[in-house]
C-alpha atoms as an extended CHARMM CRD file, in Angstrom:
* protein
*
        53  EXT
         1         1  UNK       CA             13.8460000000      -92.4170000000      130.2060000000  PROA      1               0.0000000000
         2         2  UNK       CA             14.7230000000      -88.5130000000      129.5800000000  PROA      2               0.0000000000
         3         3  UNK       CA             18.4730000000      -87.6550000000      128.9640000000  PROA      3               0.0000000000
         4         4  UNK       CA             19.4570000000      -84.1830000000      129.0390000000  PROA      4               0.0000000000
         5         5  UNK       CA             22.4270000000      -82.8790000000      127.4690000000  PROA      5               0.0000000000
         6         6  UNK       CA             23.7090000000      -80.0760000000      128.9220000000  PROA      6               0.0000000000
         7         7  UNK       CA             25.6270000000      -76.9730000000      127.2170000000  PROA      7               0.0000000000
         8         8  UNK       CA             29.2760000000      -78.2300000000      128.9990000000  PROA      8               0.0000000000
         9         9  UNK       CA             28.2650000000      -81.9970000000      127.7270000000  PROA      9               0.0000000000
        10        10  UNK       CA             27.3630000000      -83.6830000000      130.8460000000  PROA      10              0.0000000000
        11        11  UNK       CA             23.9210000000      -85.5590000000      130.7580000000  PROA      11              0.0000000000
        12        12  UNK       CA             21.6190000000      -86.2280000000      133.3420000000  PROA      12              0.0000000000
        13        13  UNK       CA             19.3790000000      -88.7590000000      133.2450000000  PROA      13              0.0000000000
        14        14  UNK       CA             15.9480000000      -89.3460000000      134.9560000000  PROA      14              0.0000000000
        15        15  UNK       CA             13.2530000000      -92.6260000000      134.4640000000  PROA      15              0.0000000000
        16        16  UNK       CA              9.5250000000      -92.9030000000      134.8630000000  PROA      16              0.0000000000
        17        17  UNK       CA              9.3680000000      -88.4150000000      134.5730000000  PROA      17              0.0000000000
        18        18  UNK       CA              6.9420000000      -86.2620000000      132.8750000000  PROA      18              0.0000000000
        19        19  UNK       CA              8.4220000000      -83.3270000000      131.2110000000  PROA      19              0.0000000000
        20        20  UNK       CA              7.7700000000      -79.5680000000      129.1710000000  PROA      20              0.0000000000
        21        21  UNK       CA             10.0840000000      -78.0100000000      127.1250000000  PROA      21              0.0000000000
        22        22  UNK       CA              9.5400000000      -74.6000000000      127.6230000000  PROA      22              0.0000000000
        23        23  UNK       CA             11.8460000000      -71.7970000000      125.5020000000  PROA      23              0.0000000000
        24        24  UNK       CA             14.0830000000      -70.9470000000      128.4010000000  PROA      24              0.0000000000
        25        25  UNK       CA             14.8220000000      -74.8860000000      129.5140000000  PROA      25              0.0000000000
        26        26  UNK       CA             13.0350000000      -77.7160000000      130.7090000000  PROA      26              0.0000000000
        27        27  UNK       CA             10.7170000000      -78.9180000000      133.6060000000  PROA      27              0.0000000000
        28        28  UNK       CA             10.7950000000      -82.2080000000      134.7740000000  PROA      28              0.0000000000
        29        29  UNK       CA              8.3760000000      -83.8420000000      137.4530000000  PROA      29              0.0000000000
        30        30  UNK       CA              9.5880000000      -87.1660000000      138.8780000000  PROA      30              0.0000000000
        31        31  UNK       CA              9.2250000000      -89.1120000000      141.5280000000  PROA      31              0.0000000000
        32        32  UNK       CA             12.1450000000      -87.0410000000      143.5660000000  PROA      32              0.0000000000
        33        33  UNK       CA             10.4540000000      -83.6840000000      143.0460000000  PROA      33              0.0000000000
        34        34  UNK       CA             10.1880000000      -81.1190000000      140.0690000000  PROA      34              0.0000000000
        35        35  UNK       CA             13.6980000000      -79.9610000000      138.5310000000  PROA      35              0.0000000000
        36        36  UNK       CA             13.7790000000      -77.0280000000      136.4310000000  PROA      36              0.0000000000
        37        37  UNK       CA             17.2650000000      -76.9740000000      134.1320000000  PROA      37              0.0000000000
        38        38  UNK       CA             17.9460000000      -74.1290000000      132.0690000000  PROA      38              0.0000000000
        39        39  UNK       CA             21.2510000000      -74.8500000000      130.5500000000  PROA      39              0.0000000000
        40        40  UNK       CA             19.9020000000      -77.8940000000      127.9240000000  PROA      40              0.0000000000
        41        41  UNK       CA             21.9320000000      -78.3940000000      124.7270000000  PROA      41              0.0000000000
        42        42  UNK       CA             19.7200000000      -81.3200000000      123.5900000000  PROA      42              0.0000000000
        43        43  UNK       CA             16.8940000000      -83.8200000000      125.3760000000  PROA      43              0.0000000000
        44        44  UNK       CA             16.5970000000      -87.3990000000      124.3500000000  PROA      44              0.0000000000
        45        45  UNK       CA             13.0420000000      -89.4750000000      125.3730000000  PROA      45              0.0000000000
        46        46  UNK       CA             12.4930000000      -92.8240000000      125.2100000000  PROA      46              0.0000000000
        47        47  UNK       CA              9.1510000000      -94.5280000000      125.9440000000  PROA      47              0.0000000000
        48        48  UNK       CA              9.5410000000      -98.4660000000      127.1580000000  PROA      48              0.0000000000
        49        49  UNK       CA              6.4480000000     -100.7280000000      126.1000000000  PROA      49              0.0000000000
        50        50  UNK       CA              6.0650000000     -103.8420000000      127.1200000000  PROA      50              0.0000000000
        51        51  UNK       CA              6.0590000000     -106.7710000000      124.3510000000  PROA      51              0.0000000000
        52        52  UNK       CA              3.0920000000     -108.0630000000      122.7640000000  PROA      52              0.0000000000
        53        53  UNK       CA              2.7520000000     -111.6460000000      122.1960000000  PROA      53              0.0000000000
């Protein structure tokens, strides 16, 4: 799951992505396409494992 916060404080989020930070924003490659967003206050990624027994 990748959250970004943007610079007026909305967030989008997006599941199952691979992503690059890059100096001038963020792009994102998920299963809807690539998104390129420019206006990123913050990012939060979190990486779901399944439990061991």
């Amino acid at each position: 799951m990748l959250t970004v916060v943007h610079h007026d404080d909305t967030r989008t989020s997006f599941k199952d992505v691979r992503y690059e930070l890059h100096r001038d924003g963020i792009r994102i490659w998920s299963d809807e396409g690539e998104h390129v967003v420019t206006d990123i206050l913050m990012t939060q990624a979190y990486r779901r494992r399944e439990a061991t027994h």
